[in-house]
C-alpha positions in Angstrom: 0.0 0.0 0.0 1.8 3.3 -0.8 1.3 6.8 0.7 -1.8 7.8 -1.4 -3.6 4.7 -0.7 -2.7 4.7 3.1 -4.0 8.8 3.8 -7.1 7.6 1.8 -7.7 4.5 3.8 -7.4 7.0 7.2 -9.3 9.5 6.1 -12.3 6.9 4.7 -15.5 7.7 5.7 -16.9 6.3 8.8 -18.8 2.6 9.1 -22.6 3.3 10.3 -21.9 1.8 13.8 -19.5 4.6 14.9 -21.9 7.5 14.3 -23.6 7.3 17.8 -19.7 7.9 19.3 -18.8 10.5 16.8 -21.8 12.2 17.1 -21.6 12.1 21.0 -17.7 13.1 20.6 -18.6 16.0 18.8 -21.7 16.9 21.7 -18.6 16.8 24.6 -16.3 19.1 22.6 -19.5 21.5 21.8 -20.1 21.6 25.8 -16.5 21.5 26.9 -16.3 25.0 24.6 -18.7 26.7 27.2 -18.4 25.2 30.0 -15.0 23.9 30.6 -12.0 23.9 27.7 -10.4 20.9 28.8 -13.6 18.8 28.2 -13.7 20.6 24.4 -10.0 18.6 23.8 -11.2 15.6 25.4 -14.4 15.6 23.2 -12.2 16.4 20.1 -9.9 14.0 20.9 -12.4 11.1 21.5 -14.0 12.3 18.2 -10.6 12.1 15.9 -10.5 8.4 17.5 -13.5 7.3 16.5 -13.1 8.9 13.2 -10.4 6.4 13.0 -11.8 3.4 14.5 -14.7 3.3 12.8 -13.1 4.6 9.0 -14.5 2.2 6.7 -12.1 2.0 3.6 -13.0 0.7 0.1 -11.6 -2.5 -1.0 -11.1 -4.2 -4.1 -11.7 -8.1 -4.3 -9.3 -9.9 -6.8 -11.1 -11.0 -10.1 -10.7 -14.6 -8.9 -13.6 -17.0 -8.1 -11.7 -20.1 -6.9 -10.0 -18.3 -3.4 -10.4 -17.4 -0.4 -10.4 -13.9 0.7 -9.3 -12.5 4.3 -12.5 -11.5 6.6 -10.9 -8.9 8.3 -7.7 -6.9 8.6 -5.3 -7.8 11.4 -2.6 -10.3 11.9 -2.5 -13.9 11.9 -2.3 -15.2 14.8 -3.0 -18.9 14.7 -3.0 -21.4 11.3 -4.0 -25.2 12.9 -6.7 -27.5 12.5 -10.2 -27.0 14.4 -13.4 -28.0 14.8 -16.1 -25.0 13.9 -18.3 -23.7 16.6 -20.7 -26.3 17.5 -24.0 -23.8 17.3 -23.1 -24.2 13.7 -23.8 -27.8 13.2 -20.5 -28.4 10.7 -19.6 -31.4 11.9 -17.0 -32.6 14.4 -14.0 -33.2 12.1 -11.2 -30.4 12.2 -10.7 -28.2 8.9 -8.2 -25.5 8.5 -8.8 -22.4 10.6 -7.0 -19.3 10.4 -7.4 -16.6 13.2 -6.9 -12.7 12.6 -6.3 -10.8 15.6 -7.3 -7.3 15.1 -5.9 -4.4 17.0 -7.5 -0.8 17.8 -5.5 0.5 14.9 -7.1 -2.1 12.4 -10.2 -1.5 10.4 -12.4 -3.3 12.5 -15.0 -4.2 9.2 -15.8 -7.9 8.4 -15.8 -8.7 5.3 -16.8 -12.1 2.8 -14.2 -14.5 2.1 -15.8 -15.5 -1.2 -19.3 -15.7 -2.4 -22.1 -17.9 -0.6 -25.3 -17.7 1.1 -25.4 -17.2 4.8 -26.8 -20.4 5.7 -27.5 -20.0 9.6 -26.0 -17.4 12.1 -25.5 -18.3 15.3 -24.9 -15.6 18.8 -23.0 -17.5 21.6 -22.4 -16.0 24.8 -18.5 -15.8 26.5 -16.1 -14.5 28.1 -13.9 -11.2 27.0 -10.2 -12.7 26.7 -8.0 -11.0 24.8 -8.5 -12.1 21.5 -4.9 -13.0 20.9 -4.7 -15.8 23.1 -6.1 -19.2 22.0 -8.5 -19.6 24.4 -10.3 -17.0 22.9 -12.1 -19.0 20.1 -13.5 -21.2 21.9 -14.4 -19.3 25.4 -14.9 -15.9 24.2 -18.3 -14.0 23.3 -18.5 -14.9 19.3 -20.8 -14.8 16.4 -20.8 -17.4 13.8 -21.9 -17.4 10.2 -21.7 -20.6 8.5 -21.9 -19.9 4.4 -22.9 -22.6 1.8 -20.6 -21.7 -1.4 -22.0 -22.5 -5.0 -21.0 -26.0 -4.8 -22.8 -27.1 -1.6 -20.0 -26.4 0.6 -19.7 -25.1 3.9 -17.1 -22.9 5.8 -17.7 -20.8 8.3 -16.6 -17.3 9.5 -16.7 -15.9 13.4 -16.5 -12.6 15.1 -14.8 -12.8 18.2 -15.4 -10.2 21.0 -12.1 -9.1 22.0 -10.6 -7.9 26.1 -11.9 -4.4 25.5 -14.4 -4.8 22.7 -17.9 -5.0 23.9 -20.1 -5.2 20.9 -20.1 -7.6 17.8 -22.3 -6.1 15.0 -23.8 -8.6 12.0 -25.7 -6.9 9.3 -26.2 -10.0 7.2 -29.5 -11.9 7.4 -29.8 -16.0 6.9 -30.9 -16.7 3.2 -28.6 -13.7 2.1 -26.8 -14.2 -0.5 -23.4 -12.1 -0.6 -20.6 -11.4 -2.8 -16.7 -12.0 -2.2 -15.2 -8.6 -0.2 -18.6 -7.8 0.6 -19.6 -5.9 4.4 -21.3 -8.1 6.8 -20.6 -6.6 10.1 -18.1 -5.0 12.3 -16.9 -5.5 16.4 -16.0 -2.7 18.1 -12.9 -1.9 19.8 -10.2 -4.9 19.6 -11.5 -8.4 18.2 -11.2 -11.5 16.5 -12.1 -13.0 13.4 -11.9 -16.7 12.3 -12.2 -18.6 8.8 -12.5 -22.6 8.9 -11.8 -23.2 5.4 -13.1 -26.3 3.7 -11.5 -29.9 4.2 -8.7 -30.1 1.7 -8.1 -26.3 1.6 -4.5 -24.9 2.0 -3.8 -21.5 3.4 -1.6 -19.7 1.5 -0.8 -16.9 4.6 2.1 -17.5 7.4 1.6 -16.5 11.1 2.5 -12.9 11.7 1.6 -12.0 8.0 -0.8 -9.0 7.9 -4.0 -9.2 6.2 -5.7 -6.7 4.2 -9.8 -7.7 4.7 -11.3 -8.1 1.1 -8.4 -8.3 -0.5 -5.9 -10.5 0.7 -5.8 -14.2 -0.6 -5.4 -16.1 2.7 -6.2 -20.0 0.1 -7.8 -21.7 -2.7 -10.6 -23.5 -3.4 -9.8 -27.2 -3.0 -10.3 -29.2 -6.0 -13.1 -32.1 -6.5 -11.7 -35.4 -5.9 -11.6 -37.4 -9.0 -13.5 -40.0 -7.2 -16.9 -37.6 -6.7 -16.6 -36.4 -10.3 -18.9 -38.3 -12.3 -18.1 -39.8 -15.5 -20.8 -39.4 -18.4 
């Protein structure tokens, strides 16, 4: 990303969940200016944050069909084998998961890994760990989306609630039917986001690699084994 792209990505406009902060930012600096100055630079202050937080950049999915695409911005925290939330009802054998932590300084929008229909969405109650640690998918306040691709199958992404981050946001509706690098929610304030890819699927991103959500190929589509293609 050079220098252009990265004062447009600050200065994006804001995501529709941060305008009850900004707005009440922008109240405290208006009162601080008659009744107290100090308040004024903390209400300014709290504003320019949020504006920042909550800047929702645009992104440009690759022209490819066949991969995955990252969920979220962050950092890779965790590439392993697990089983998906059971809430979802995928199953109890492992698939590749990949685990994004995201900071404050992240853009904190979920995005679609690749087209599908949102199949069920599931809220499960938890703790607030910080998101970084392992623990965290499985204990931690999440919400899961499991999404049937084109072909019948099945992944699933989750929003994590984070140690600070108090509120996950999911726009998307079962039965929708989204596109790759679409918006389908954000979590406020420090979170999580997890992608159990299909069986057979290799990620293609390295622990500590940063991803860029809606953009970044974190694998490909696995292929059909020969033995369920059917011969005419």
């Amino acid at each position: 990303m050079d220098i252009l792209e990265s004062i447009k990505s600050v200065l994006a406009p804001p995501h529709k969940a941060g305008y009850p902060f900004i707005l009440g930012g922008i109240a405290v600096a208006v009162l601080g200016l008659l009744v107290w100055h100090s308040l004024a630079w903390l209400g300014l202050l709290f504003t320019l944050f949020c504006l920042y937080f909550f800047r929702d950049p645009e992104r440009v999915a690759p022209p490819r069909a066949n991969v995955f695409l990252a969920p979220a911005d962050g950092l890779v925290v965790a590439l392993e084998p697990a089983i998906p939330p059971a809430e979802l009802g995928l199953g109890l054998t492992p698939r590749p998961r990949v685990a994004i932590f995201l900071s404050v300084l992240d853009v904190h929008v979920n995005r679609m890994p690749i087209a599908g229909t949102v199949r069920k969405i599931a809220y499960h109650p938890g703790k607030f760990l910080n998101a970084a640690d392992d623990k965290a998918s499985d204990d931690n306040e999440r919400n899961a989306l499991a999404i049937t691709l084109a072909d019948g199958t099945d992944i699933a992404v989750v929003q994590i609630a984070g140690l600070i981050a108090r509120r996950i946001i999911c726009d998307a509706v079962e039965g929708e039917v989204l596109a790759a690098g679409q918006r389908f929610g954000i979590i406020r304030f420090g979170s999580r986001t997890d992608l159990y890819l299909p069986e057979g699927a290799t990620p293609l991103v390295a622990i500590g690699q940063r991803m860029i959500g809606g953009e970044t190929v974190i694998a490909e589509v696995p292929p059909i084994p020969a033995a369920v293609i059917r011969t005419v």
